[in-house]
KOLFITOR-643934 format. One record per atom (N, C-alpha, C): atom name; residue number from 1; z, x, y. Coordinates in Angstrom, 2 decimals, decimal comma. Example, Ala and Ser with C-alpha at 12.3 -4.5 7.8 and 13.67 -1.06 7.14 Angstrom:
2
["N" 1 [7,80 13,19 -5,69]] ["CA" 1 [7,80 12,30 -4,50]] ["C" 1 [7,80 13,20 -3,30]] ["N" 2 [7,08 12,85 -2,25]] ["CA" 2 [7,14 13,67 -1,06]] ["C" 2 [7,87 12,90 0,03]] 
% end
This chain:
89
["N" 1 [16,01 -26,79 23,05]] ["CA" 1 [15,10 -25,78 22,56]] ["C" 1 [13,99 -26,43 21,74]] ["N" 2 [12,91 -26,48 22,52]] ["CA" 2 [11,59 -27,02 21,37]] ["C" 2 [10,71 -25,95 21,24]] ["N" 3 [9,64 -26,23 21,01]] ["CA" 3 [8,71 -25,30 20,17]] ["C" 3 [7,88 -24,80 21,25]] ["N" 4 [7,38 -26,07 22,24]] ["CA" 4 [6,56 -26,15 23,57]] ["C" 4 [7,21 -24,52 24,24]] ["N" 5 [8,86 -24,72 24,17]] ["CA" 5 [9,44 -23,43 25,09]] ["C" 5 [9,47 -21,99 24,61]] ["N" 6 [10,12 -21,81 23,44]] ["CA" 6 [10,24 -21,14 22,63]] ["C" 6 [8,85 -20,19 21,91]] ["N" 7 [7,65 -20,78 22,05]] ["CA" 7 [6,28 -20,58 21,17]] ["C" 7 [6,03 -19,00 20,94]] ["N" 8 [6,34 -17,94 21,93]] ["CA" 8 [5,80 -16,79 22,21]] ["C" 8 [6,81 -15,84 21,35]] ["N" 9 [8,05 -16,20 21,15]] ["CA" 9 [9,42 -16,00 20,29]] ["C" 9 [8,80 -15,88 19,28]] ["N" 10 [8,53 -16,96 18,35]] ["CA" 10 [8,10 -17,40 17,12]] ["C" 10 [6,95 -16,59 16,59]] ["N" 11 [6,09 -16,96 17,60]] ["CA" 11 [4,87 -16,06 17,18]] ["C" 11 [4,93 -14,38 17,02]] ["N" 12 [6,04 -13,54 18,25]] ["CA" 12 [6,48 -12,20 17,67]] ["C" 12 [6,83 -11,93 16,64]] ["N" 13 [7,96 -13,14 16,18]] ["CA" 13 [8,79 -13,05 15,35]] ["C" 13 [8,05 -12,79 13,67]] ["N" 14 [7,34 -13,70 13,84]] ["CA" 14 [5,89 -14,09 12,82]] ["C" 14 [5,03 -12,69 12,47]] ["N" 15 [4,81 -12,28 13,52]] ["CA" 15 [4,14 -10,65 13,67]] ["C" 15 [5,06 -9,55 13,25]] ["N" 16 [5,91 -9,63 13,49]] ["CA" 16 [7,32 -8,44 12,91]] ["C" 16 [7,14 -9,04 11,34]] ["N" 17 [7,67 -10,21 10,66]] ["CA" 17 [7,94 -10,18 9,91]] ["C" 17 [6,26 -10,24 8,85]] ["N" 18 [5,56 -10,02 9,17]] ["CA" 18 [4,34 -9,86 8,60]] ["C" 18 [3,96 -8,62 8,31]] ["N" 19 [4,44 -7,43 9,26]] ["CA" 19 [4,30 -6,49 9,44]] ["C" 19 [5,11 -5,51 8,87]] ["N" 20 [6,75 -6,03 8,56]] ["CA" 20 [7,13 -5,82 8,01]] ["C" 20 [6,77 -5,76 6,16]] ["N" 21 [6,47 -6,97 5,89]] ["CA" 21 [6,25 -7,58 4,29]] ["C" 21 [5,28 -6,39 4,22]] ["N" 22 [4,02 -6,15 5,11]] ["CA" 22 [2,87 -5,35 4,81]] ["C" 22 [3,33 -4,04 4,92]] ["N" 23 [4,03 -3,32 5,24]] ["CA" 23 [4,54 -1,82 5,57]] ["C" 23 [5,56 -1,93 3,54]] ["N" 24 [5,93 -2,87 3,08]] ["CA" 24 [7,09 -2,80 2,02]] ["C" 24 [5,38 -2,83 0,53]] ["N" 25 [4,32 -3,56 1,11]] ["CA" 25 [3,23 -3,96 0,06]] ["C" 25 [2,57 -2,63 -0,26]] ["N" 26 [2,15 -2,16 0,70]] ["CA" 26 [1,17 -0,77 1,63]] ["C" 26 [2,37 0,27 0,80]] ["N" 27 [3,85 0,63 0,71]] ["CA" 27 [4,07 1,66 0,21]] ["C" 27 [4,28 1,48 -1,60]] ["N" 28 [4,46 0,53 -1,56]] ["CA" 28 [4,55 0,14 -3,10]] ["C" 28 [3,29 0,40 -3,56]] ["N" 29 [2,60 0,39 -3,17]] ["CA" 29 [0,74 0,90 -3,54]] ["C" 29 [0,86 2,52 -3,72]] ["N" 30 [1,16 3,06 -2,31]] ["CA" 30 [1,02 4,33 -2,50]] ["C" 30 [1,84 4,97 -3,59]] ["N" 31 [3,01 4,31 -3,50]] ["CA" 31 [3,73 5,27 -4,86]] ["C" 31 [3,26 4,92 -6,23]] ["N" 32 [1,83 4,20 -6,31]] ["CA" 32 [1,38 4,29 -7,52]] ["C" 32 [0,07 4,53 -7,67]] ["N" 33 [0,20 5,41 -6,85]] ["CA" 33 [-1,30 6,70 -6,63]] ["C" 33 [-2,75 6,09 -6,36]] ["N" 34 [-2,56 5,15 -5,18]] ["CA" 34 [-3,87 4,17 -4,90]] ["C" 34 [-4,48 5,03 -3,66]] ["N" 35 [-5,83 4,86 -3,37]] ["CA" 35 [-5,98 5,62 -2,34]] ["C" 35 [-5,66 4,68 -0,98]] ["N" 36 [-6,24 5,66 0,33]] ["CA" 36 [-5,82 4,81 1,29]] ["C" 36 [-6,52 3,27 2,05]] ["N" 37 [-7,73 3,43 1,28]] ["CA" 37 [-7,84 2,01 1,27]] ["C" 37 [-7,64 0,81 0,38]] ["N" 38 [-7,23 1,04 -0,83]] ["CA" 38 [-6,45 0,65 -1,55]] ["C" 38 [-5,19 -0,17 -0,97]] ["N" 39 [-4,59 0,95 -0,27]] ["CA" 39 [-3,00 0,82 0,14]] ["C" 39 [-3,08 -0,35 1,97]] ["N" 40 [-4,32 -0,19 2,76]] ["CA" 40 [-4,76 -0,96 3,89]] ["C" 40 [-4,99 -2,07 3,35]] ["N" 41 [-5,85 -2,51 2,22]] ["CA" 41 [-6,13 -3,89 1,44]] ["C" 41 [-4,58 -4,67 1,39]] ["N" 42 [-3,52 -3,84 0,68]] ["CA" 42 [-2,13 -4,95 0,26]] ["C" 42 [-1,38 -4,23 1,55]] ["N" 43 [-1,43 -3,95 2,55]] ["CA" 43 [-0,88 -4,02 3,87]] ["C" 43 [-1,18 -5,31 4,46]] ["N" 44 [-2,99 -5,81 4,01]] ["CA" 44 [-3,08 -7,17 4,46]] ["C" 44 [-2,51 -8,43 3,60]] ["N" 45 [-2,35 -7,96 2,76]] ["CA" 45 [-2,13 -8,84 1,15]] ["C" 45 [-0,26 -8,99 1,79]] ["N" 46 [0,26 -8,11 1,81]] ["CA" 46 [1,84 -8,09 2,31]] ["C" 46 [2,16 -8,92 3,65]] ["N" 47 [1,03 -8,66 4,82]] ["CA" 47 [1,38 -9,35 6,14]] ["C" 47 [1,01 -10,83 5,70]] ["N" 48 [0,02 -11,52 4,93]] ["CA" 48 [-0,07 -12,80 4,94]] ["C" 48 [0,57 -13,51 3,89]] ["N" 49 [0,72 -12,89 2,49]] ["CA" 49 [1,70 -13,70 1,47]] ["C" 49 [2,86 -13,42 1,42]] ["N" 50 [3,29 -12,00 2,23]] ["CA" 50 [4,68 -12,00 1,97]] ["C" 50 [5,38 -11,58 0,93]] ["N" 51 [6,46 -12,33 0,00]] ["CA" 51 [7,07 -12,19 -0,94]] ["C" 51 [5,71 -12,37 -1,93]] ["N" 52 [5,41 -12,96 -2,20]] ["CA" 52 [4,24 -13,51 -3,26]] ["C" 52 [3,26 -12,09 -3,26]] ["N" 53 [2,73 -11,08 -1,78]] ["CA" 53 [1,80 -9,89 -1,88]] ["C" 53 [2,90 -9,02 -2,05]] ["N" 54 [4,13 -8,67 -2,40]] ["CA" 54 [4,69 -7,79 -2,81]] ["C" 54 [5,38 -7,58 -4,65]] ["N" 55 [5,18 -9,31 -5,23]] ["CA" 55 [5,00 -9,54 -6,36]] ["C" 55 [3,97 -9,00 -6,92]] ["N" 56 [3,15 -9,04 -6,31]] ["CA" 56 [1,64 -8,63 -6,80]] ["C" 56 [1,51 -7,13 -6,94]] ["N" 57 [2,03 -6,53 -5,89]] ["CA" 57 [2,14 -5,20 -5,44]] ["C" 57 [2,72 -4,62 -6,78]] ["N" 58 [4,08 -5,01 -7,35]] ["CA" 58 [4,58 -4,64 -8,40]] ["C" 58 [4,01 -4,58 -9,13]] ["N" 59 [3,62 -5,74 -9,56]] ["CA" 59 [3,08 -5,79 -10,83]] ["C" 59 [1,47 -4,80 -11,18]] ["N" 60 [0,68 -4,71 -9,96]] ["CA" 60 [-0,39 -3,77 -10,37]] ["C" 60 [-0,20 -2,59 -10,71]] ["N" 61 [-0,84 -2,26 -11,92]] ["CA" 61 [-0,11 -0,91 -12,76]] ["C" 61 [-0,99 -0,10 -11,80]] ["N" 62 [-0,49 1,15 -12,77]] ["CA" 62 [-0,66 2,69 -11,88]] ["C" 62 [-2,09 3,06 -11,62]] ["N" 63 [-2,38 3,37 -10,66]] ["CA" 63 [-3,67 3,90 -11,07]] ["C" 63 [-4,04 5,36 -11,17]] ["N" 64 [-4,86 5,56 -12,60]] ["CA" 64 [-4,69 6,52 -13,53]] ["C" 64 [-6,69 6,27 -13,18]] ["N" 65 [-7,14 5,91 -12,77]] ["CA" 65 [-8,70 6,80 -12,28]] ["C" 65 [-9,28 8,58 -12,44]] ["N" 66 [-10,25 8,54 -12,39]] ["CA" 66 [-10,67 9,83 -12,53]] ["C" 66 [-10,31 10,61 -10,74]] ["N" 67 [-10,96 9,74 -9,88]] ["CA" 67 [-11,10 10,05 -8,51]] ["C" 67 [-9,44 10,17 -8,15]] ["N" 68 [-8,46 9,90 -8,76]] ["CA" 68 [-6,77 10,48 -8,42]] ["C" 68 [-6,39 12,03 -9,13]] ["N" 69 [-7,14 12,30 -10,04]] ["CA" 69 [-6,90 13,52 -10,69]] ["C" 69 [-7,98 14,92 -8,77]] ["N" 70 [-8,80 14,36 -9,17]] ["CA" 70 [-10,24 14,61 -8,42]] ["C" 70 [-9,51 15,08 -6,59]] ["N" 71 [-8,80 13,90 -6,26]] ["CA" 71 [-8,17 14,08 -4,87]] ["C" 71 [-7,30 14,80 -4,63]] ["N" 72 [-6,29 15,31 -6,50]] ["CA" 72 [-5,73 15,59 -5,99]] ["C" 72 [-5,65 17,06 -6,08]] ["N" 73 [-6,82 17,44 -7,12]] ["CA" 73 [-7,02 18,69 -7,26]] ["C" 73 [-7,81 18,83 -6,08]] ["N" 74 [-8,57 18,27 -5,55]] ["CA" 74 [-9,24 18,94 -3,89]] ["C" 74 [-8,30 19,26 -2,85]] ["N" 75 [-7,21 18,34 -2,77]] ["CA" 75 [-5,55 18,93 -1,61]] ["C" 75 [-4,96 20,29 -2,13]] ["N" 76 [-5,35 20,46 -3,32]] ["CA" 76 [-4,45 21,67 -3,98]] ["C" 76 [-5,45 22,49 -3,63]] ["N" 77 [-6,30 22,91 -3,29]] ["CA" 77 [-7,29 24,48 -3,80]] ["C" 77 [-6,81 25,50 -3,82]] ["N" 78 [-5,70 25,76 -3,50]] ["CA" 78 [-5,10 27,41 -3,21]] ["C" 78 [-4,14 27,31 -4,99]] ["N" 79 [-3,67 26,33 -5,27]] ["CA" 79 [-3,17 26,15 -6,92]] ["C" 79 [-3,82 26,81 -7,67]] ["N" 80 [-3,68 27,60 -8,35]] ["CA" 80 [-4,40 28,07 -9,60]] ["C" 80 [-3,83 27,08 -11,07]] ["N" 81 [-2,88 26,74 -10,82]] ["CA" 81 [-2,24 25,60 -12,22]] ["C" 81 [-3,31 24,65 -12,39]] ["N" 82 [-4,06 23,93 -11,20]] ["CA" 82 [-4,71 22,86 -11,28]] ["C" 82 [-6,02 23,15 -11,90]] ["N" 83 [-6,55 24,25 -12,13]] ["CA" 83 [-7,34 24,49 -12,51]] ["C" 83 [-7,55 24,61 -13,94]] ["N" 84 [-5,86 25,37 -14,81]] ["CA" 84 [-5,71 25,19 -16,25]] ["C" 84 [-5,30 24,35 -16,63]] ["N" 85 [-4,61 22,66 -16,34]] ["CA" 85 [-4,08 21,61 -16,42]] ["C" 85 [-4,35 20,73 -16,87]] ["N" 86 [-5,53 20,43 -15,49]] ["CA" 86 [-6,18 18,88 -15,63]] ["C" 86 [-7,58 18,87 -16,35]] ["N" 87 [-6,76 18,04 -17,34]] ["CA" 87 [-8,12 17,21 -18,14]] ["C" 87 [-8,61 15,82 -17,74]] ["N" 88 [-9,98 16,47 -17,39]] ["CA" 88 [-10,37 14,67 -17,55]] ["C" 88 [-11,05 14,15 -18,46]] ["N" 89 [-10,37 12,77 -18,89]] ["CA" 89 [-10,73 12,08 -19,74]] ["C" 89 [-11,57 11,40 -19,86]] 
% end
């Protein structure tokens, strides 16, 4: 078994597990209220560093922006709560 035979293996294999790391980077984003290109950026950050773009992933705190209050009162419009609630700061 050399590399010459094997090459097309490796390289799937390479693609799954890239794809994987980036699908684990990409939701760790979203559950800390990033938008969706935000969350496409460390999908790429996850497929090429791997363990190292999912360190990273952690560690970036929440995001607490104006435009997350903003998005999320525009998905709600039928809410009347959102309207006596949110303050922006």
């Amino acid at each position: 078994m050399d590399f010459d035979t094997y090459w097309f293996a490796y390289l799937v294999a390479a693609i799954i597990d890239g794809v994987i790391w980036g699908m684990v980077c990409k939701y760790i984003i979203s559950t800390k209220g990033y938008d969706e290109e935000k969350q496409n950026s460390f999908f790429w950050v996850g497929f090429f560093l791997a363990l190292i773009g999912v360190i990273v992933a952690v560690v970036t705190p929440q995001n607490t922006s104006d435009t997350t209050v903003s998005m999320l009162k525009s998905s709600n419009k039928d809410d009347e709560i959102w309207d006596a609630h949110i303050v922006v700061g």
